[in-house]
Every structure is written in structure tokens, then in C-alpha cells.
C-alpha positions in Angstrom: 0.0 0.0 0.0 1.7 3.7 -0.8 1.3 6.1 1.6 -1.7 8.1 2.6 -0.9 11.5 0.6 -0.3 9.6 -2.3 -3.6 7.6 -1.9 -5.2 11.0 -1.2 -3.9 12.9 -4.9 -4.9 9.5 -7.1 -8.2 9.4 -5.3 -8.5 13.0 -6.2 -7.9 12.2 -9.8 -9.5 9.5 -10.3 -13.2 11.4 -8.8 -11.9 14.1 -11.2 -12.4 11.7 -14.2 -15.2 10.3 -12.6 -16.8 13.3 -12.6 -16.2 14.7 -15.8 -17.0 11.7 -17.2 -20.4 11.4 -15.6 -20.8 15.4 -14.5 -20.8 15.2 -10.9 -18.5 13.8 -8.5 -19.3 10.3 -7.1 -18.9 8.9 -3.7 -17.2 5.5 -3.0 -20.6 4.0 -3.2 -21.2 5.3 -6.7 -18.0 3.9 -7.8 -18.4 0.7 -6.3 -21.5 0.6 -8.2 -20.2 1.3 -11.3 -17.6 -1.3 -10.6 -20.1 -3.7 -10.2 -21.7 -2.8 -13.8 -18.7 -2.9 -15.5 -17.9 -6.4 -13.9 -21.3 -7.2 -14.8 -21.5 -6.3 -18.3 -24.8 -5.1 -18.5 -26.2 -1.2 -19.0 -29.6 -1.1 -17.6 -31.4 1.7 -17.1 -33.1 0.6 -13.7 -32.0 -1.9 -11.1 -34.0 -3.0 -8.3 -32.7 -2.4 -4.9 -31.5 -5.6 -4.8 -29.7 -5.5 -7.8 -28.0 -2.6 -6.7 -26.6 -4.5 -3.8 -25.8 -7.2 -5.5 -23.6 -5.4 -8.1 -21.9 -3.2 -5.1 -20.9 -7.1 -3.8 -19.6 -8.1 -6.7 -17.5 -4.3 -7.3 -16.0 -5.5 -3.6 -15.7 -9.0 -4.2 -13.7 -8.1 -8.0 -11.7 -5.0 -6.4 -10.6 -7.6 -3.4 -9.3 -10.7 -5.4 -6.8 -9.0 -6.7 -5.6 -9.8 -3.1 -6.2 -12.8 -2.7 -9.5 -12.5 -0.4 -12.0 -14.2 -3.0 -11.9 -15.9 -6.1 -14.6 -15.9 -9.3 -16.7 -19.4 -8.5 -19.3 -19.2 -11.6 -21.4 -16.8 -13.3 -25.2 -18.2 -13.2 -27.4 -18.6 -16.3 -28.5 -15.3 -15.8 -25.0 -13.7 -16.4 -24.2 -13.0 -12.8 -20.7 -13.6 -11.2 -20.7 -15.6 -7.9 -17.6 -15.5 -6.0 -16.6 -17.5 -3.0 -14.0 -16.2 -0.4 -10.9 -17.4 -0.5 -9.9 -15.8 3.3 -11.3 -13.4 6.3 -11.1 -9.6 5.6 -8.8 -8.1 8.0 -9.3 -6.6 11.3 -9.6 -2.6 10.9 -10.9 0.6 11.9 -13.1 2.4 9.5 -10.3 4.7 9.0 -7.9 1.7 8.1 -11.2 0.2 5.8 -11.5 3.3 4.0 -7.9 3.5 3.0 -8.0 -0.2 2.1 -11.0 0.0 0.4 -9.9 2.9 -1.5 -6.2 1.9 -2.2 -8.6 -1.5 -3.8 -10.5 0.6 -6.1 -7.5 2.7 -7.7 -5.4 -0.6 -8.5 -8.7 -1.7 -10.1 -9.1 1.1 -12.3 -5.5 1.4 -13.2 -5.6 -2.4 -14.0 -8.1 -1.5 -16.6 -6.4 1.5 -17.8 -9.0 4.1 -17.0 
């Protein structure tokens, strides 16, 4: 993990692209969501609330193998990834989850060259 002001500037640029991308700045959730829509591979125009969920899960569960913490299992017949967990998240404060969480997120979108 790089240190916190560095975490803090690509954050920064990343909800810069975000937002002129999309024209407003989203929050973590928002990009988890949009995580989770990209993983998923389909553009809807409405999800139920479920759904929504469900493709925020699968944004944590994509951004968090890339550590080793789960592991694609299948994708069902309706085209949605199911992933099993490989080992327990670690123990943190919400400070410490954030960062993680974040620090996740930007490795996933530089993976996919955004």
C-alpha cells in the first residue's frame, strides 16, 4: 500500500475523471456501483434495490481478489458472477477500511487502464 498523501492525490484524480465523465463527483458507493456494472457487463437503465446491492458485492468482491481475499466461483445462467471467499477480511478501523478499500479501487481502475 503507498502512503496516505499519495492515496489521497490518485483518489483525487480518479473522482476528477469520474466526474467529468459522468458530470458530478461520485462517492465510494457510486463507484463501487459502477464497478459492479462494469464487472457485470450489463447497461440497464433501472435496477431493483437488490440489484443494486448485488452489483456493489460483486465491485468488492472483483476489487478484493486482486488480493487474494476471493476468487470468481461461476457466473449463473442469468449472467451474474458468484464468488466465493478465499480468506477473512482483515481486522480494521473504519479509517484503516477506507484506505483499504480505497487503495482497492484505484489498482482496479489502473488495471483497466482508466
Amino acid at each position: 500500500m503507498l502512503n496516505k498523501d499519495d492515496l489521497q492525490i490518485r483518489w483525487f484524480e480518479l473522482e476528477q475523471k469520474l466526474a467529468e465523465r459522468f458530470g458530478k463527483k461520485p462517492d465510494t458507493e457510486s463507484i463501487l456501483f459502477l464497478i459492479g456494472i462494469q464487472e457485470l457487463g450489463d447497461i440497464r437503465k433501472k435496477f431493483t434495490k437488490e440489484q443494486k446491492q448485488d452489483l456493489m458485492h460483486i465491485a468488492i468482491c472483483t476489487i478484493m481478489s486482486s488480493s487474494g481475499y476471493y476468487e470468481l466461483d461461476h457466473i449463473d445462467a442469468d449472467g451474474w458472477p458468484h464468488y466465493k471467499q478465499l480468506k477473512p477480511m482483515p481486522t480494521m478501523n473504519p479509517f484503516e477500511q477506507e484506505v483499504f478499500l480505497k487503495d482497492h479501487i484505484l489498482l482496479y481502475f489502473q488495471t483497466h487502464d482508466f
